[in-house]
PDB file of N, CA, C and O in Angstrom:
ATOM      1  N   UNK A   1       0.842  -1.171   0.000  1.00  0.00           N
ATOM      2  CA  UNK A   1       0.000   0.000   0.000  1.00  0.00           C
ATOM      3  C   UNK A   1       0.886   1.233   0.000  1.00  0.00           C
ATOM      4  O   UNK A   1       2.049   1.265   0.402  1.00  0.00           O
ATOM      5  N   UNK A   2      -0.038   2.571  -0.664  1.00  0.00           N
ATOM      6  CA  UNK A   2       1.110   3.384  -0.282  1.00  0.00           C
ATOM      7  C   UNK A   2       0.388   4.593  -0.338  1.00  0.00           C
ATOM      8  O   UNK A   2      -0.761   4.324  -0.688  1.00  0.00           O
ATOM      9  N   UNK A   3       0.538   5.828  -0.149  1.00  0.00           N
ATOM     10  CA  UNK A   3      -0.167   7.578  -0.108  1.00  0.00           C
ATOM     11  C   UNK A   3      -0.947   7.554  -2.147  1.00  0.00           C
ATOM     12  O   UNK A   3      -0.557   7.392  -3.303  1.00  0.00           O
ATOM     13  N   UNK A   4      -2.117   7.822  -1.413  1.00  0.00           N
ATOM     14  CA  UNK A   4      -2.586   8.296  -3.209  1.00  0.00           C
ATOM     15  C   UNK A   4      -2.437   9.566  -3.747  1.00  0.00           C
ATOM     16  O   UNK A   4      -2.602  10.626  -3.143  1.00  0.00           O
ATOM     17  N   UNK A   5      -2.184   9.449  -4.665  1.00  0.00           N
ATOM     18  CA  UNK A   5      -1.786  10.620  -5.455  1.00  0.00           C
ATOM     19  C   UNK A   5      -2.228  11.806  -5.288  1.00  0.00           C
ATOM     20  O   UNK A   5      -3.453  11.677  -5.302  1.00  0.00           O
ATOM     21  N   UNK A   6      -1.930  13.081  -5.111  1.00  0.00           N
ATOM     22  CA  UNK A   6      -2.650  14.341  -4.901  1.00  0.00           C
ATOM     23  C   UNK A   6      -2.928  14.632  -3.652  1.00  0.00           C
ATOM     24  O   UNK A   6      -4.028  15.116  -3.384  1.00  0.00           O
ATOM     25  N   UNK A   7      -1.932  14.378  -2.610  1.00  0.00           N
ATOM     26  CA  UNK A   7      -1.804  15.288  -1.243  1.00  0.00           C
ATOM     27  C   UNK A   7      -0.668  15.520  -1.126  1.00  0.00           C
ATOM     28  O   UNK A   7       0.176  14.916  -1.789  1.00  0.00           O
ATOM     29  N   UNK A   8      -0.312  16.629  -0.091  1.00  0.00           N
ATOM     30  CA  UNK A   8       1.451  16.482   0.695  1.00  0.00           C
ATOM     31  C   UNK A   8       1.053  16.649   1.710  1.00  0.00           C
ATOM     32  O   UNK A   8      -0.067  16.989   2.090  1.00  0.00           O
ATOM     33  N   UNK A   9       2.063  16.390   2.296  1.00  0.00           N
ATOM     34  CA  UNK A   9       2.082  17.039   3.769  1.00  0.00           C
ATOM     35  C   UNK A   9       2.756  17.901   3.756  1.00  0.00           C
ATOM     36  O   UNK A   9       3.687  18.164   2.995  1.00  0.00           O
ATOM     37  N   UNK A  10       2.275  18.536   4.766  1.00  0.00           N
ATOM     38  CA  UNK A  10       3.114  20.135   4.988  1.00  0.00           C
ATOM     39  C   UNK A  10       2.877  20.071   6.501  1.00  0.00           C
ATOM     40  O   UNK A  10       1.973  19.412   7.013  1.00  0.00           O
ATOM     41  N   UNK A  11       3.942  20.959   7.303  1.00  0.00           N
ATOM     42  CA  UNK A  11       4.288  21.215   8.649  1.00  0.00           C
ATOM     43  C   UNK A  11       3.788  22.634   8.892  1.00  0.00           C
ATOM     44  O   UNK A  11       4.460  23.526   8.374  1.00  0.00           O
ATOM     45  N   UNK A  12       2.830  22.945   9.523  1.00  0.00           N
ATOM     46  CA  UNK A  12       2.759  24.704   9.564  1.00  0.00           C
ATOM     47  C   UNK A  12       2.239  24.603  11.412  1.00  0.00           C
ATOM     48  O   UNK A  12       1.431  23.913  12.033  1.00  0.00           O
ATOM     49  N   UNK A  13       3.172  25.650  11.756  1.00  0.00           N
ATOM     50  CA  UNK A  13       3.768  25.546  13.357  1.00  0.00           C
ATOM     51  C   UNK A  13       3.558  24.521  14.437  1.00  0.00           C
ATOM     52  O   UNK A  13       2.955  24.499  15.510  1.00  0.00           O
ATOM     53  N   UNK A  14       4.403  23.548  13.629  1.00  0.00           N
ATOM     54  CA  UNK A  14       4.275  21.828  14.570  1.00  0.00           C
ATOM     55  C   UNK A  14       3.246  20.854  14.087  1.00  0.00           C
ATOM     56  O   UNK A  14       3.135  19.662  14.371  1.00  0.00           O
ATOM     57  N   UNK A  15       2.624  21.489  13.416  1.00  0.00           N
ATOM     58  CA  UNK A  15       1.271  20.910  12.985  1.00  0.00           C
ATOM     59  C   UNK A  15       1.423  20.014  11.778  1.00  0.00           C
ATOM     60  O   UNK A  15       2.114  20.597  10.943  1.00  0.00           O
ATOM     61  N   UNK A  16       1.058  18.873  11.385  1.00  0.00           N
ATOM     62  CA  UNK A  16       1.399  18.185  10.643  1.00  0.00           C
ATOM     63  C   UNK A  16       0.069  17.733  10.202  1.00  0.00           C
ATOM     64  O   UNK A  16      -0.653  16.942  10.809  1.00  0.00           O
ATOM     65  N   UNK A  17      -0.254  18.499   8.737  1.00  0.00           N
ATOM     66  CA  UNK A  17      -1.873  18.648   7.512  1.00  0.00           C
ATOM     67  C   UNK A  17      -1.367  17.610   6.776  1.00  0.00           C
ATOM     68  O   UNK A  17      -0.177  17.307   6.867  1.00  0.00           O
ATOM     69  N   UNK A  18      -2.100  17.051   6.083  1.00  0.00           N
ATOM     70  CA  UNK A  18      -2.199  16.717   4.658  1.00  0.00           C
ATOM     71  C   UNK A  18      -3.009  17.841   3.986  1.00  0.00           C
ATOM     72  O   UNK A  18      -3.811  18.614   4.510  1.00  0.00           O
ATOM     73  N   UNK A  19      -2.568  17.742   2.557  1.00  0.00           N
ATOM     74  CA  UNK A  19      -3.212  18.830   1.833  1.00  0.00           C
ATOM     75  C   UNK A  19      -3.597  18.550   1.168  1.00  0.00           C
ATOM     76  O   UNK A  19      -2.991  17.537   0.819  1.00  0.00           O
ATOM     77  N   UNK A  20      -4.704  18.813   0.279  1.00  0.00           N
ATOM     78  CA  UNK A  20      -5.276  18.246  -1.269  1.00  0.00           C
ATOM     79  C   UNK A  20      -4.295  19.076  -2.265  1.00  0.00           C
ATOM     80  O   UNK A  20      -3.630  20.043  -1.892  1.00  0.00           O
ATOM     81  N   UNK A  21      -4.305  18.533  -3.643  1.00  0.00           N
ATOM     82  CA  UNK A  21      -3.461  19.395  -4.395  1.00  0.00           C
ATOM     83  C   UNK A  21      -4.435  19.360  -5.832  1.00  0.00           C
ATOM     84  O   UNK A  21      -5.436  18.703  -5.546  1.00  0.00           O
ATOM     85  N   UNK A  22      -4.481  19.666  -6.771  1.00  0.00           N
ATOM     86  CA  UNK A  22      -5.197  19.830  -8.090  1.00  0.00           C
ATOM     87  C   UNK A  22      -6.409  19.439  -7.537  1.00  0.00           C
ATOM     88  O   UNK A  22      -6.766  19.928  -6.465  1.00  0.00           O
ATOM     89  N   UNK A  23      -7.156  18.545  -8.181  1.00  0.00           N
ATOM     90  CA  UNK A  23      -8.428  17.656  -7.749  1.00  0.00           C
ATOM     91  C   UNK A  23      -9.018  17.670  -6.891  1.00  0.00           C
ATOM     92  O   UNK A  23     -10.186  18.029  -6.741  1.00  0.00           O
ATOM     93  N   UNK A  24      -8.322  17.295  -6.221  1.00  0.00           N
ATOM     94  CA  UNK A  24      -8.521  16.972  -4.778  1.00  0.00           C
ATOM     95  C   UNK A  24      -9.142  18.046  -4.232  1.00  0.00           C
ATOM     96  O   UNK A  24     -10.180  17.857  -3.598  1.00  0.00           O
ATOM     97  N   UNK A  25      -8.651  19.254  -4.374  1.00  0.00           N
ATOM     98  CA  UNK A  25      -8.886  20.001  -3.842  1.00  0.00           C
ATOM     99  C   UNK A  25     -10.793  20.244  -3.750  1.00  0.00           C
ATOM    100  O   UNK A  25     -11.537  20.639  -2.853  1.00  0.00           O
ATOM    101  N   UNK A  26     -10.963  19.890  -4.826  1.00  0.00           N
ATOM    102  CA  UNK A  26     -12.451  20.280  -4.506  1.00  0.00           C
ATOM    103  C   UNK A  26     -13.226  18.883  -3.835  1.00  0.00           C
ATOM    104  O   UNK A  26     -13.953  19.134  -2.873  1.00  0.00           O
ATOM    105  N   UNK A  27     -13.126  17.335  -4.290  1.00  0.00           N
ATOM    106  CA  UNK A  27     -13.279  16.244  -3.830  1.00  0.00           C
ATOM    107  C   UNK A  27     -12.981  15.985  -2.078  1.00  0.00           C
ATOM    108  O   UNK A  27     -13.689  15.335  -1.308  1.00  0.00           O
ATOM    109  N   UNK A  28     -11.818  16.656  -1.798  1.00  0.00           N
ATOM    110  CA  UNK A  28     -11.467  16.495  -0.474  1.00  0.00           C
ATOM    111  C   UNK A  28     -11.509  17.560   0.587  1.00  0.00           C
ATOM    112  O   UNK A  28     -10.423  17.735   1.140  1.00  0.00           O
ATOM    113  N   UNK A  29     -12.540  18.342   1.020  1.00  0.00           N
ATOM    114  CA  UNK A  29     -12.856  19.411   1.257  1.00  0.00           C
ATOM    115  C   UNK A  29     -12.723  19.656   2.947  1.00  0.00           C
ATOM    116  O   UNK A  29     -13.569  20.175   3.676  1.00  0.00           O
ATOM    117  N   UNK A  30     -11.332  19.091   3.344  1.00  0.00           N
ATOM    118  CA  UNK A  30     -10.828  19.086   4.117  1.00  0.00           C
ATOM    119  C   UNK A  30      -9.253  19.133   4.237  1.00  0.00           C
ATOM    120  O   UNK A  30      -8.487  18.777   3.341  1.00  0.00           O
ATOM    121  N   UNK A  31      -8.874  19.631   5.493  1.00  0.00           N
ATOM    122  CA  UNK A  31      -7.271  19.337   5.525  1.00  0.00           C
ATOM    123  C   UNK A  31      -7.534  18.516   6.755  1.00  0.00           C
ATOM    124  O   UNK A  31      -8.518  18.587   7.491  1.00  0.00           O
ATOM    125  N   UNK A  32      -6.662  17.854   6.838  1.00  0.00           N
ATOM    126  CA  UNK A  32      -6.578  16.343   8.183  1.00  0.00           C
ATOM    127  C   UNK A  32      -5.061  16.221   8.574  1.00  0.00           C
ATOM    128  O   UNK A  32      -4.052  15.956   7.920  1.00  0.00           O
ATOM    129  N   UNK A  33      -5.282  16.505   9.837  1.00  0.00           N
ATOM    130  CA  UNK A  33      -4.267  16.645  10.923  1.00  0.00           C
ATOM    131  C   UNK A  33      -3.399  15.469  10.768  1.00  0.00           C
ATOM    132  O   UNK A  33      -3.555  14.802   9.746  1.00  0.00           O
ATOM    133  N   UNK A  34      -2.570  15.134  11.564  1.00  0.00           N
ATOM    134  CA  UNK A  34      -1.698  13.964  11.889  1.00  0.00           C
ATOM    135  C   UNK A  34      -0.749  14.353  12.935  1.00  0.00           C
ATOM    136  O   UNK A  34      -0.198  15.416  13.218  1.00  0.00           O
ATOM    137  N   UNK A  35      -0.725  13.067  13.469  1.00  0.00           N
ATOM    138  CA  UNK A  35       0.393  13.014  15.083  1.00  0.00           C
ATOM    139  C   UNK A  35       1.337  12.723  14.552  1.00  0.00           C
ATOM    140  O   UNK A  35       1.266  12.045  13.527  1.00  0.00           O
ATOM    141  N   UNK A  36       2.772  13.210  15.164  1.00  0.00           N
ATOM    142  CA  UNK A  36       4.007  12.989  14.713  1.00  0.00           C
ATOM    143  C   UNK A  36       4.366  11.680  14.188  1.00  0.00           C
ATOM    144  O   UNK A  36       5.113  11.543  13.218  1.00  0.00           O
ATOM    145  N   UNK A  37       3.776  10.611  14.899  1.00  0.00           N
ATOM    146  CA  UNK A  37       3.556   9.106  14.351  1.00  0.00           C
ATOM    147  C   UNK A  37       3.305   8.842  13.014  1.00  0.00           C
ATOM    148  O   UNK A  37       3.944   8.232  12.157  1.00  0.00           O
ATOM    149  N   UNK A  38       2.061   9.527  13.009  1.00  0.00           N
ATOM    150  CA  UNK A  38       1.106   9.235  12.057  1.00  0.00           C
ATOM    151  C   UNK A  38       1.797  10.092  10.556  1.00  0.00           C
ATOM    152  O   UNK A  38       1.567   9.767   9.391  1.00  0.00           O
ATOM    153  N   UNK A  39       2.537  11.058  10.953  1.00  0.00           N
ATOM    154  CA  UNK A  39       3.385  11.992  10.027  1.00  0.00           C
ATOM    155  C   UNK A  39       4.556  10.754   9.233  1.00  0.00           C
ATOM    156  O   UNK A  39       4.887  10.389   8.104  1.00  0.00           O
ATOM    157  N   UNK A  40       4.777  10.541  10.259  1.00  0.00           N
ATOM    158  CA  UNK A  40       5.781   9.398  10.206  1.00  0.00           C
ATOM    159  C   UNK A  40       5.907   8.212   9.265  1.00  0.00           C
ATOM    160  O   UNK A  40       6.848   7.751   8.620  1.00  0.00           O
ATOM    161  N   UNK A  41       4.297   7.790   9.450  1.00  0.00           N
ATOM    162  CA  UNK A  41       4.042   6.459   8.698  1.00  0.00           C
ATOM    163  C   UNK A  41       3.284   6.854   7.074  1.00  0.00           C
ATOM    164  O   UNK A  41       3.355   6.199   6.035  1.00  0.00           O
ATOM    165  N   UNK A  42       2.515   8.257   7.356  1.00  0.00           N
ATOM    166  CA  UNK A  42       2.479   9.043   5.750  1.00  0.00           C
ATOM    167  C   UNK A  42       4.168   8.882   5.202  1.00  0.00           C
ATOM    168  O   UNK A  42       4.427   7.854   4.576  1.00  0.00           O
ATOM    169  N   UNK A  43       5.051   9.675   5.389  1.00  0.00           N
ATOM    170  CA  UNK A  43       6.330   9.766   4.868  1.00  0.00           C
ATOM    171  C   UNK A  43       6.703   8.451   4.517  1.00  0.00           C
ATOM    172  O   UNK A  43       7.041   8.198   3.361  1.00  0.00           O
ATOM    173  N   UNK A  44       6.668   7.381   5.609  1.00  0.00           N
ATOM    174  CA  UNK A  44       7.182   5.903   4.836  1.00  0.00           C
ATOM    175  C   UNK A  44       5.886   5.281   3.840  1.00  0.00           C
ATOM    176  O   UNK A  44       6.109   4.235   3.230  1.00  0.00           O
ATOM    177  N   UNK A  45       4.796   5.824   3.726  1.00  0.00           N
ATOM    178  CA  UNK A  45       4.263   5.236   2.598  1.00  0.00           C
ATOM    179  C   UNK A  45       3.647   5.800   1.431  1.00  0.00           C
ATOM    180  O   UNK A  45       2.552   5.632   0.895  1.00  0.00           O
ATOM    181  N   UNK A  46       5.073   6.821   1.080  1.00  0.00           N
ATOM    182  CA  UNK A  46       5.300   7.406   0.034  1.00  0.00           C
ATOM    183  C   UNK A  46       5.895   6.359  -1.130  1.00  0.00           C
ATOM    184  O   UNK A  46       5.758   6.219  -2.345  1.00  0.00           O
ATOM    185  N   UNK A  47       6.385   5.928  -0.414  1.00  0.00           N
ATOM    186  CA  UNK A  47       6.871   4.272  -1.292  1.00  0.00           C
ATOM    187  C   UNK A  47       6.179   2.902  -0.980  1.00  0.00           C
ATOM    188  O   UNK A  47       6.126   2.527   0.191  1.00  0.00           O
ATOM    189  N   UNK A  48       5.680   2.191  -1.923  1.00  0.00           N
ATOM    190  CA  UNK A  48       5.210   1.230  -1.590  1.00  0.00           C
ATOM    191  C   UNK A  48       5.648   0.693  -0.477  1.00  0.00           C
ATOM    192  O   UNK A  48       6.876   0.711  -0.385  1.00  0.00           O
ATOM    193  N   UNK A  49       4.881   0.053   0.712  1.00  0.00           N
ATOM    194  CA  UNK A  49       5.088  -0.576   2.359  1.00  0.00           C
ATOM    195  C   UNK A  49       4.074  -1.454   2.315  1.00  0.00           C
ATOM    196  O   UNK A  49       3.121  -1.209   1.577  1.00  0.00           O
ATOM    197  N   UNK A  50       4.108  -2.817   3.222  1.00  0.00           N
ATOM    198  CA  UNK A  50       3.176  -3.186   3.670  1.00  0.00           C
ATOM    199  C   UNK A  50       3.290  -2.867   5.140  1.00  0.00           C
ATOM    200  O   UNK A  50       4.034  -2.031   5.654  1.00  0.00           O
ATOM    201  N   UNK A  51       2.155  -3.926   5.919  1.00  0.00           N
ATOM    202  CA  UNK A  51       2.018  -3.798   7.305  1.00  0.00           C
ATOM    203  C   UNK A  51       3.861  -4.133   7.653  1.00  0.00           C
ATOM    204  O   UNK A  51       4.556  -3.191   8.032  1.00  0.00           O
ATOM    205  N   UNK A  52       4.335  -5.211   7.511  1.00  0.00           N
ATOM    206  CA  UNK A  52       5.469  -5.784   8.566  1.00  0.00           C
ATOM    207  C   UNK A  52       6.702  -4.607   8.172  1.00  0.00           C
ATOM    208  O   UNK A  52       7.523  -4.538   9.087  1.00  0.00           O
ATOM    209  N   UNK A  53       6.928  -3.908   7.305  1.00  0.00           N
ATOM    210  CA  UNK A  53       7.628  -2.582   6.989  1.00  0.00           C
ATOM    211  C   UNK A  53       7.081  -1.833   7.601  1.00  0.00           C
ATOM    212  O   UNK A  53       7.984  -1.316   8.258  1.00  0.00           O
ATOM    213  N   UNK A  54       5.991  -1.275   7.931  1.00  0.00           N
ATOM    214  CA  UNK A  54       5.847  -0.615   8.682  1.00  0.00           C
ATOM    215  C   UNK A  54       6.069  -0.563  10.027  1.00  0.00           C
ATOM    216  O   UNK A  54       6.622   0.425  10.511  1.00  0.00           O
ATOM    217  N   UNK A  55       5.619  -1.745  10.895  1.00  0.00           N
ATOM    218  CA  UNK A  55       5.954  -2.006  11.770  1.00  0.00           C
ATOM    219  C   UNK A  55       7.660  -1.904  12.402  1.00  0.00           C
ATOM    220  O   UNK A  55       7.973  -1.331  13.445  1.00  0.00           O
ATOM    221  N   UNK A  56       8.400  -2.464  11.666  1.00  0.00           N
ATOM    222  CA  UNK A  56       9.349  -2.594  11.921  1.00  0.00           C
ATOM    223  C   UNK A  56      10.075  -0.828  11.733  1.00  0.00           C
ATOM    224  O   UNK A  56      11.049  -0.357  12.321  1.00  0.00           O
ATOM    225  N   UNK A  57       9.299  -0.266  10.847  1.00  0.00           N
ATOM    226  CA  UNK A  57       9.899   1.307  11.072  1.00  0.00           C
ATOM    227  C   UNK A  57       9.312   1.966  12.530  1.00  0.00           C
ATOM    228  O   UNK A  57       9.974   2.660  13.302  1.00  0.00           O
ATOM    229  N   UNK A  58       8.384   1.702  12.638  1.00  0.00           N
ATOM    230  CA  UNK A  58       7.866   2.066  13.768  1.00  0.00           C
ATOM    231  C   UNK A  58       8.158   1.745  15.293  1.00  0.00           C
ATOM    232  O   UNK A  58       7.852   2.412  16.281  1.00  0.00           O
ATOM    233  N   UNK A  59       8.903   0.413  15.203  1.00  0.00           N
ATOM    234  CA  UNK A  59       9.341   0.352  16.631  1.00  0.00           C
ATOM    235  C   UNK A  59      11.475   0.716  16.289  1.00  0.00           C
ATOM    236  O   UNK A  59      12.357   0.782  17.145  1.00  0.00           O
ATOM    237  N   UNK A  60      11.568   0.825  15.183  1.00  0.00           N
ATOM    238  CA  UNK A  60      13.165   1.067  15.208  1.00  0.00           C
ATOM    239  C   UNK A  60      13.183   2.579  15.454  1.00  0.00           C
ATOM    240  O   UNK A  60      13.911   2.940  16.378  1.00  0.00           O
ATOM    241  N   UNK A  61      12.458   3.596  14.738  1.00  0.00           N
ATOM    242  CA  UNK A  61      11.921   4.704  15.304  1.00  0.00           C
ATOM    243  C   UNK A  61      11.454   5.424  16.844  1.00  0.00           C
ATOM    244  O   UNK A  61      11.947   6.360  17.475  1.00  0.00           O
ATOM    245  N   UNK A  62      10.610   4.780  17.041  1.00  0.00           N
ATOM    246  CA  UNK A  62       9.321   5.153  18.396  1.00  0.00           C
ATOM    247  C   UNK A  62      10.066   3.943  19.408  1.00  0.00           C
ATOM    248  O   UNK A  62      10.877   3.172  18.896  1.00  0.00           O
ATOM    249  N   UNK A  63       9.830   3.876  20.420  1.00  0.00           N
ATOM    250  CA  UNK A  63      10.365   3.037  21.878  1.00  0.00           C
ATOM    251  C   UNK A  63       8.916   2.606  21.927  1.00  0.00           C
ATOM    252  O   UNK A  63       8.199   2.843  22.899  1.00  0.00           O
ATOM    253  N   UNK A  64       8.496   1.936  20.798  1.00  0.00           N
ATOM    254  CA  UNK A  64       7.777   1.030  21.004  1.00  0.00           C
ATOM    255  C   UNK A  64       6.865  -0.412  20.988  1.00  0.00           C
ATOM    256  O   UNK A  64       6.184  -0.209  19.983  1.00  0.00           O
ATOM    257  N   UNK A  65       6.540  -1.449  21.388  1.00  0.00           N
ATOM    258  CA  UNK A  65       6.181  -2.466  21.122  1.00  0.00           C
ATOM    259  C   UNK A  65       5.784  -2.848  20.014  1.00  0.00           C
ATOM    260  O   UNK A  65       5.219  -2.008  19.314  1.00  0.00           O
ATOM    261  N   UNK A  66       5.974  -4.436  19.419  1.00  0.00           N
ATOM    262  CA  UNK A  66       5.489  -4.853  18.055  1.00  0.00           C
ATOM    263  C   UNK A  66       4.020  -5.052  18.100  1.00  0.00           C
ATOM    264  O   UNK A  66       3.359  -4.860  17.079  1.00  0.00           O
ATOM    265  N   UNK A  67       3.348  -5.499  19.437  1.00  0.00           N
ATOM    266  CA  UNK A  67       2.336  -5.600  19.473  1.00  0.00           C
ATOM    267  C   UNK A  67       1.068  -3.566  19.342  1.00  0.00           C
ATOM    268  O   UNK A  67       0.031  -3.155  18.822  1.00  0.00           O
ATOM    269  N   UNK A  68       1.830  -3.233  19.934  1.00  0.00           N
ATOM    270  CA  UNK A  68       1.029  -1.957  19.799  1.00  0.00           C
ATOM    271  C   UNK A  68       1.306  -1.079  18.687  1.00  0.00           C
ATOM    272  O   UNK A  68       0.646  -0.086  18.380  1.00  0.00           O
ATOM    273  N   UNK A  69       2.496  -1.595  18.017  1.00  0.00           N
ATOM    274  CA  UNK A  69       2.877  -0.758  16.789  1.00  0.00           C
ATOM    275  C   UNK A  69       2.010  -1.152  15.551  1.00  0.00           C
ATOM    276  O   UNK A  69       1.820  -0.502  14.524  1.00  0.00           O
ATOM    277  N   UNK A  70       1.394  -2.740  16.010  1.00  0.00           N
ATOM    278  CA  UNK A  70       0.745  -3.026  14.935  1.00  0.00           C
ATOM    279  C   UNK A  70      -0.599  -2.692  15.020  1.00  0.00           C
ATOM    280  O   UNK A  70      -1.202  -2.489  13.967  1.00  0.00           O
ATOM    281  N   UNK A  71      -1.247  -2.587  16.209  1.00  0.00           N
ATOM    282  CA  UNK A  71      -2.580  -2.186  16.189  1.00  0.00           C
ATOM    283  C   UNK A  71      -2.338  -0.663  15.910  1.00  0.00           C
ATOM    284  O   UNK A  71      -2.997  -0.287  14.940  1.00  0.00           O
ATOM    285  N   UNK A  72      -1.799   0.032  16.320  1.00  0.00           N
ATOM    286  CA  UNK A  72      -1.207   1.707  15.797  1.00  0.00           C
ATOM    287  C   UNK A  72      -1.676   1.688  14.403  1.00  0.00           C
ATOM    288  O   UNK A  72      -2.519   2.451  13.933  1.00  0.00           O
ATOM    289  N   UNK A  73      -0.941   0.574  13.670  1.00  0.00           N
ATOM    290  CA  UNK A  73      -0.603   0.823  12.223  1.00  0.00           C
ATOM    291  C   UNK A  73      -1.962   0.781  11.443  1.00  0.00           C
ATOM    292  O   UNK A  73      -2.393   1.669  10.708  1.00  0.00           O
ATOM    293  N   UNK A  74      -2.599  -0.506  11.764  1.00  0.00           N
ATOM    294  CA  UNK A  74      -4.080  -0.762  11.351  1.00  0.00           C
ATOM    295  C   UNK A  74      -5.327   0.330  11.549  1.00  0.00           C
ATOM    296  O   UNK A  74      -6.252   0.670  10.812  1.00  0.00           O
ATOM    297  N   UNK A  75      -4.942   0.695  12.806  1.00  0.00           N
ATOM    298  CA  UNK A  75      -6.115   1.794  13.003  1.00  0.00           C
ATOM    299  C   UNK A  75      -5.651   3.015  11.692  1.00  0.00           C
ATOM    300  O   UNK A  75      -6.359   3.631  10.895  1.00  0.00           O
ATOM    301  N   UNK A  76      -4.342   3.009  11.888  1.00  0.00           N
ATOM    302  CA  UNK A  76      -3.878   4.677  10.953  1.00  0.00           C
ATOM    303  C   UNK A  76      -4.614   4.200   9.407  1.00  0.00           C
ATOM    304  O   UNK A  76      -5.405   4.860   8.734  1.00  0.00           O
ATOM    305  N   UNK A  77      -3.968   2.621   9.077  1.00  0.00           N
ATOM    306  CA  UNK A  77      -4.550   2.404   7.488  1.00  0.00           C
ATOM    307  C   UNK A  77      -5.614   2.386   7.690  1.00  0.00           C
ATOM    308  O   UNK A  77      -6.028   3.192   6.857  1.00  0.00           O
ATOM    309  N   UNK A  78      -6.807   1.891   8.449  1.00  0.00           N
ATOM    310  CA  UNK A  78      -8.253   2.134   8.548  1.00  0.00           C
ATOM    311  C   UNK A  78      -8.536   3.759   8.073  1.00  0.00           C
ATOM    312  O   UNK A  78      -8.907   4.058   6.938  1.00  0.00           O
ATOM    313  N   UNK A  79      -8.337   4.545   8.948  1.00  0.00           N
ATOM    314  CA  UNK A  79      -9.118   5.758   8.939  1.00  0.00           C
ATOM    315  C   UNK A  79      -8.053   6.471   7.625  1.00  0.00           C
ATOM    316  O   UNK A  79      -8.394   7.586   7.231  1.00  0.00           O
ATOM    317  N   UNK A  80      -7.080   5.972   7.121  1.00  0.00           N
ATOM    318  CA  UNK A  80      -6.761   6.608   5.437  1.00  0.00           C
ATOM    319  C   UNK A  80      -7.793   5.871   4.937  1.00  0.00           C
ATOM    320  O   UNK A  80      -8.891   6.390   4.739  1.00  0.00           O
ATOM    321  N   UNK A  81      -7.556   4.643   4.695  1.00  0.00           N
ATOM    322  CA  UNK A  81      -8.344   4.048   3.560  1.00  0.00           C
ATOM    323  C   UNK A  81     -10.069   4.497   3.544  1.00  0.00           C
ATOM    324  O   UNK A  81     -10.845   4.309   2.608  1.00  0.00           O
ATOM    325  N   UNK A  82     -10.327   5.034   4.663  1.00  0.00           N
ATOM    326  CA  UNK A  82     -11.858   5.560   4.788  1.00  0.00           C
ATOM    327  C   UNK A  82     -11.877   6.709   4.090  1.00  0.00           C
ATOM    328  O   UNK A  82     -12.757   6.878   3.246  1.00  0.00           O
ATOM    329  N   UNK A  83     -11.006   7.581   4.309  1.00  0.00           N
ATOM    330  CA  UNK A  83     -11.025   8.865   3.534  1.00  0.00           C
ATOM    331  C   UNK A  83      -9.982   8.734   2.345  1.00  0.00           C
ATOM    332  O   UNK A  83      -9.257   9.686   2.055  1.00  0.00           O
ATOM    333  N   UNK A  84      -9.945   7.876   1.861  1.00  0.00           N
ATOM    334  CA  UNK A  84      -9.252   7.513   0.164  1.00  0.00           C
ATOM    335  C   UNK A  84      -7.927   7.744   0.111  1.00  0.00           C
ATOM    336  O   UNK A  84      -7.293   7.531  -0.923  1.00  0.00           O
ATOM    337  N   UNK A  85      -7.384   8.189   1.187  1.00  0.00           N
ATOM    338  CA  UNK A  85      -5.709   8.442   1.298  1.00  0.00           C
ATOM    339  C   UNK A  85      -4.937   7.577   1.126  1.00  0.00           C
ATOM    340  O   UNK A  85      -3.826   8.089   0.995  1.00  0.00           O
ATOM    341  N   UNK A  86      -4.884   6.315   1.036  1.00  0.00           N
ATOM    342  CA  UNK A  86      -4.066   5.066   0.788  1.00  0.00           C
ATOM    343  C   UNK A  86      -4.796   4.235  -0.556  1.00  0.00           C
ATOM    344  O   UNK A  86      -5.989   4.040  -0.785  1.00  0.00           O
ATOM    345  N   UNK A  87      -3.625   3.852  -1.304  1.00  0.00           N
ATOM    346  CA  UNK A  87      -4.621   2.638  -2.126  1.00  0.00           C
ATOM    347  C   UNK A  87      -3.212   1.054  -1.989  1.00  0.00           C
ATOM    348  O   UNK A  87      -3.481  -0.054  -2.454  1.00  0.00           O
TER     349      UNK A  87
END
């Protein structure tokens, strides 16, 4: 899986948006926040990733467990794939 085409992220004072860009812009009539984590796992799936790549960035990264890195990960691809951000 990986980021669909036509957002970035951008940082504006700590704050970490996704943005719509061409299209999108009118289709996606929102900007959507993200936790430094969650910033995190956008940036690594700028390139094709599955779950166990992810994971494994996520606890070599973050001080944290395989077990919670993976429910982390699932919830984050849930609520992209709801709002069309991942394919």
């Amino acid at each position: 899986m990986k980021v669909a085409d036509g957002f970035t992220l951008k940082t504006i004072a700590d704050t970490h948006v996704l943005v719509p860009l061409g299209s999108n812009v009118v289709s996606f009539r929102s900007i959507m926040s993200l936790s430094e984590s969650g910033a995190f796992l956008w940036k690594q799936l700028e390139t094709e990733k599955d779950e166990d790549q992810l994971v494994a960035a996520l606890t070599a990264e973050y001080d944290i467990d395989e077990q919670t890195a993976r429910a982390d990960i699932r919830e984050f691809i849930e609520n992209m794939k709801k709002a069309n951000l991942i394919v």
